[in-house]
Every structure is written in structure tokens, then in C-alpha cells.
C-alpha positions in Angstrom: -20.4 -12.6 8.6 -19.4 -16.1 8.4 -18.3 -16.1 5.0 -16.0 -13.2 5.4 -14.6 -14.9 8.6 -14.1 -18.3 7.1 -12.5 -16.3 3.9 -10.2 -14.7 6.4 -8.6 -18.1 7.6 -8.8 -19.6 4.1 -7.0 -17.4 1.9 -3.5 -17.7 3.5 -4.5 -15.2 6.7 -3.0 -17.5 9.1 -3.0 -17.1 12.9 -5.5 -14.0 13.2 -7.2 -14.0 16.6 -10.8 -13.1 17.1 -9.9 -9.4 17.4 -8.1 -9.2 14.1 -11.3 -11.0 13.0 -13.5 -8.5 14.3 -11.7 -6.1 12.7 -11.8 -7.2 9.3 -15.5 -7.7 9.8 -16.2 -4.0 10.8 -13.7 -2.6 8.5 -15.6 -4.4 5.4 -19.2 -3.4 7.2 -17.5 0.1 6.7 -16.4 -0.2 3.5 -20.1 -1.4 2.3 -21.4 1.0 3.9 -19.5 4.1 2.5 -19.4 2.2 -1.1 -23.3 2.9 -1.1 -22.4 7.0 -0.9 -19.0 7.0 -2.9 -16.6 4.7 -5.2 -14.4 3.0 -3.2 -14.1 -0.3 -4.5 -16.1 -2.2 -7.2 -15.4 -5.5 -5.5 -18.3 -6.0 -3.0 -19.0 -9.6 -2.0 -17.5 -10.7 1.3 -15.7 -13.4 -0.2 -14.1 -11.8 -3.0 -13.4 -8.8 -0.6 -11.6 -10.8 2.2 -9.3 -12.5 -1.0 -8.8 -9.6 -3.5 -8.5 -6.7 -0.7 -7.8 -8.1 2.6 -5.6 -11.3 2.0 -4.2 -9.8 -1.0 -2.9 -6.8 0.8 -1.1 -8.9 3.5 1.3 -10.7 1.0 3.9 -8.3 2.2 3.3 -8.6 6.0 7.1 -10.7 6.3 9.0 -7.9 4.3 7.5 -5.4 6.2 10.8 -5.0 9.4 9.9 -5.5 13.0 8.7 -1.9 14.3 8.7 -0.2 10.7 7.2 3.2 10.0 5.2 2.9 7.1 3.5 5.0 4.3 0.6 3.9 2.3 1.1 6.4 -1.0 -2.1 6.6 -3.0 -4.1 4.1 -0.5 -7.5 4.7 -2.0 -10.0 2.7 1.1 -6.9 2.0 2.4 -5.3 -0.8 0.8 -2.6 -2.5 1.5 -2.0 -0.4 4.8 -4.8 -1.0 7.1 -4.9 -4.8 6.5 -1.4 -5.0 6.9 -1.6 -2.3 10.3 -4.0 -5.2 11.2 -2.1 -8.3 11.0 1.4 -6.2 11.6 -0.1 -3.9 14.6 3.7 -3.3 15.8 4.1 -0.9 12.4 3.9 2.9 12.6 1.3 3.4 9.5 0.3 6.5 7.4 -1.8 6.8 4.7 -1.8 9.2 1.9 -4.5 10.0 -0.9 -5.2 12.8 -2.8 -8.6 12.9 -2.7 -10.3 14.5 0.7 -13.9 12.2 0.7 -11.2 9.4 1.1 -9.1 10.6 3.6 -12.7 11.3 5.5 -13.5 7.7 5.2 -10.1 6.5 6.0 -9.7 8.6 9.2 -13.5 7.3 10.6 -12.9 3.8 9.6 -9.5 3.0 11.4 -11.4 4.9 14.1 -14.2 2.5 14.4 -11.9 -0.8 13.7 -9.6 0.5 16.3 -6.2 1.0 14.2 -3.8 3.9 15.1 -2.9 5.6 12.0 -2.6 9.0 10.3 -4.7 9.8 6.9 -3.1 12.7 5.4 -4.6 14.6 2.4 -2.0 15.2 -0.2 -0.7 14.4 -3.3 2.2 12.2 -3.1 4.0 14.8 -5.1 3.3 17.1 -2.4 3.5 15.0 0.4 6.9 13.7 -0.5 8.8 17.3 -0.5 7.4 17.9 3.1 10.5 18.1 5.4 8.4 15.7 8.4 7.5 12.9 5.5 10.6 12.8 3.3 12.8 10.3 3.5 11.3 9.5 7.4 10.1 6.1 6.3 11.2 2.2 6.5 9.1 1.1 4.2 6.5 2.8 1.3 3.5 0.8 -0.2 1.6 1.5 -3.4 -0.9 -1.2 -4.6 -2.9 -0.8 -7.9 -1.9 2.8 -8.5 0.9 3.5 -11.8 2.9 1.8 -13.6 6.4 1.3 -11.8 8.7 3.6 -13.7 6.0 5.9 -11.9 5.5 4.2 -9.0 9.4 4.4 -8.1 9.3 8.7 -8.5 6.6 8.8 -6.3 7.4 6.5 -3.6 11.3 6.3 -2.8 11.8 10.0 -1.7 9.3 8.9 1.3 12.1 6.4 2.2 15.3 6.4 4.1 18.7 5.1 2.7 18.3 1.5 3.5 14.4 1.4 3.5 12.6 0.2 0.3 9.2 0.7 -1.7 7.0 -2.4 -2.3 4.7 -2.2 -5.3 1.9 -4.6 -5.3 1.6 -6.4 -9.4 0.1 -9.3 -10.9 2.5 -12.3 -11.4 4.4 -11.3 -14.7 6.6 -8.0 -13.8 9.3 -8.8 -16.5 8.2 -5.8 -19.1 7.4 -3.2 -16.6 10.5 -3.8 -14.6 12.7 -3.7 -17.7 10.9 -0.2 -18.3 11.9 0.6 -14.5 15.2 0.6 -15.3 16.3 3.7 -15.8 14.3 4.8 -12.8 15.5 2.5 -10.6 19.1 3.7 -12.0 18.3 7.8 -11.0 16.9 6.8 -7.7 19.6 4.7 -6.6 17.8 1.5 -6.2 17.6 -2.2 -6.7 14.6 -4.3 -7.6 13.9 -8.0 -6.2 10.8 -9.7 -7.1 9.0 -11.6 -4.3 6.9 -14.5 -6.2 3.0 -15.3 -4.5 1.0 -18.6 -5.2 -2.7 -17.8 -3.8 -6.0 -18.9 -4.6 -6.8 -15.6 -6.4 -4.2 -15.7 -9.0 -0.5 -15.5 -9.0 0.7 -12.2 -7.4 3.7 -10.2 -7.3 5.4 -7.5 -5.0 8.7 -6.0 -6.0 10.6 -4.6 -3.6 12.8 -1.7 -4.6 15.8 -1.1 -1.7 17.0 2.3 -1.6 20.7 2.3 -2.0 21.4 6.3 -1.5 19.7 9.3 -0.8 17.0 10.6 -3.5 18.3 14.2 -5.6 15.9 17.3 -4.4 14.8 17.5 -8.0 12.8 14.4 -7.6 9.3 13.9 -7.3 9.2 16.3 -10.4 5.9 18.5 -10.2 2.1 16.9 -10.5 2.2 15.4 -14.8 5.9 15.3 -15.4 6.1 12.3 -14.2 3.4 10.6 -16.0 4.1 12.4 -19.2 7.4 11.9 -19.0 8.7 8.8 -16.5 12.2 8.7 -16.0 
């Protein structure tokens, strides 16, 4: 696994020690290895893993707070969260995904890369009207997953006044923030936009602070939100 460990320290991963390493190395053997029996990512090569998964998911490492609980909303094989739990090992982390063959592979692989964290089979939906998971969190992630107009419904009742959401995009987020709008209006947020550089392409996260508590009527049930996003 030279080429995934070389990756590691080129694409921007900077001060990992040869734990963190290791890590990253058995959590892509894992990921390979559970690929073969289900989809969980069409990006194989150890290269293009360590840059497009791994290095991409710890952009947000520095707006993540010191000690944050953190939920991973629609984490798939667990991106951005256990990359981040990696580099960021003081965060509390828990992941949430929708479908159980996931949550299976999510539980046994932060088991055998040695990361503390909870996999929880939900839908966000769901998950975010349980009393122990709303509004309980510092920070929510979504990467890859909905349009943010969408994004915003189903990640901001998971955080506390004063906490924020971080949506993972490509570089231009001018179009879909302007469609966020209303959302971020009936949710009581505010948007920045946190720029990213990197060899892979120009990236953005947008960061959506929560400015007041989130009405009980929202998340709306499992389709009202994509049919109709606020």
C-alpha cells in the first residue's frame, strides 16, 4: 500500500502519524473488500480513493469545533465522517444511513480500523424527530447526498442553536445556494461558503449556522421534501 500511503501525505493530509496511516490503509482494504459483495463506491484505485474519498472528506477537519459531537446524515461507506473521526479523533461521531447492508459494513469497519463511533439505521427523516438525536449535535455532515434546499431540511433539526450543517459541493455553489434561500430563511440559518484549492478539482463546503431552534413540523415526512423543498 505504498501508493495509498504516499497519496495520504500528498493530497493535503498533513501531519498524520503512522497510526492514522494504518488506518486509512485497513479502512480502504475494507472498503475493497466489501465493494466486491455490494455498491459502495465506484471509485476503486488507491490513488483516486485516498484523493476523492479520504482527502476530500477531511476539507472540513478545521470547522469541525474542538470536542464536537458529530452526525454523518446519509454517510453511505462512511464518508466524510470516519476520515474526519480519523484525523479529528477528539470528535464524538455518528453515522446515519438508511440502508441496513451499510450500516453492517459501517459498524465492522470502524471496528477493525479502531474508530469509536455509532452506525445507526434510519432515515434521516426518522432519525431527526428522535428526542436522543434532535437538535443534540455541534455539527451535521452530508457529502454527495441532495441538493441543498434538501440537504438544509434534513440536516439542521440534528443541530443545536449555535451548531451548523456542512454540505460537501463542487466549487460553483452560487445557483444552488440562491435556491437555498428560502430554506435557509424557515430554518433560521445563515450560509458561508468555505473556498478549497486541491489537486482533485476545486471544492466547496458551505456551512449553514443555526441561528434559532428548528419548528416541530420540520423534517416533513419521507418525499415531501424532495417533491416539494422548501
Amino acid at each position: 500500500m505504498e501508493e495509498m500511503t504516499a497519496s495520504l501525505l500528498a493530497f493535503e493530509i498533513e501531519g498524520l502519524t503512522d497510526e492514522q496511516i494504518r488506518q486509512f490503509i485497513n479502512y480502504y482494504n475494507i472498503l475493497i473488500e466489501w465493494n466486491s459483495r455490494m455498491n459502495l463506491t465506484r471509485i476503486t484505485d488507491p490513488v483516486e480513493v485516498a484523493r476523492k474519498h479520504f482527502a476530500d472528506s477531511v476539507l472540513g477537519s478545521e470547522l469541525l469545533p474542538a470536542n464536537a459531537r458529530v452526525i454523518d446524515v446519509g454517510t453511505g461507506a462512511g464518508f466524510p465522517g470516519i476520515p474526519l473521526k480519523i484525523v479529528r479523533p477528539d470528535i464524538e461521531l455518528v453515522l446515519v444511513d438508511s440502508l441496513g447492508k451499510r450500516v453492517n459494513f459501517l459498524k465492522e469497519a470502524c471496528a477493525a480500523i479502531g474508530v469509536d463511533a455509532e452506525a445507526i439505521h434510519a432515515r434521516a427523516e426518522d432519525a431527526a424527530r428522535d428526542p436522543g438525536l434532535r437538535e443534540r449535535f455541534d455539527v451535521a455532515l452530508s457529502r454527495a447526498v441532495a441538493p441543498m434546499n434538501i440537504l438544509l431540511e434534513l440536516t439542521v433539526p440534528f443541530v443545536r442553536v449555535g451548531g451548523s450543517s456542512l454540505m460537501y459541493k463542487a466549487a460553483s455553489v452560487g445557483e444552488e445556494l440562491s435556491a437555498a434561500e428560502s430554506a435557509l430563511g424557515k430554518l433560521g440559518c445563515r450560509a458561508e461558503v468555505h473556498p478549497f484549492d486541491v489537486g482533485w478539482g476545486a471544492r466547496s463546503i458551505v456551512r449553514a449556522v443555526k441561528l434559532k431552534k428548528t419548528d416541530a413540523k420540520y423534517p416533513r415526512k419521507a418525499g415531501s421534501i424532495e417533491k416539494a423543498p422548501l
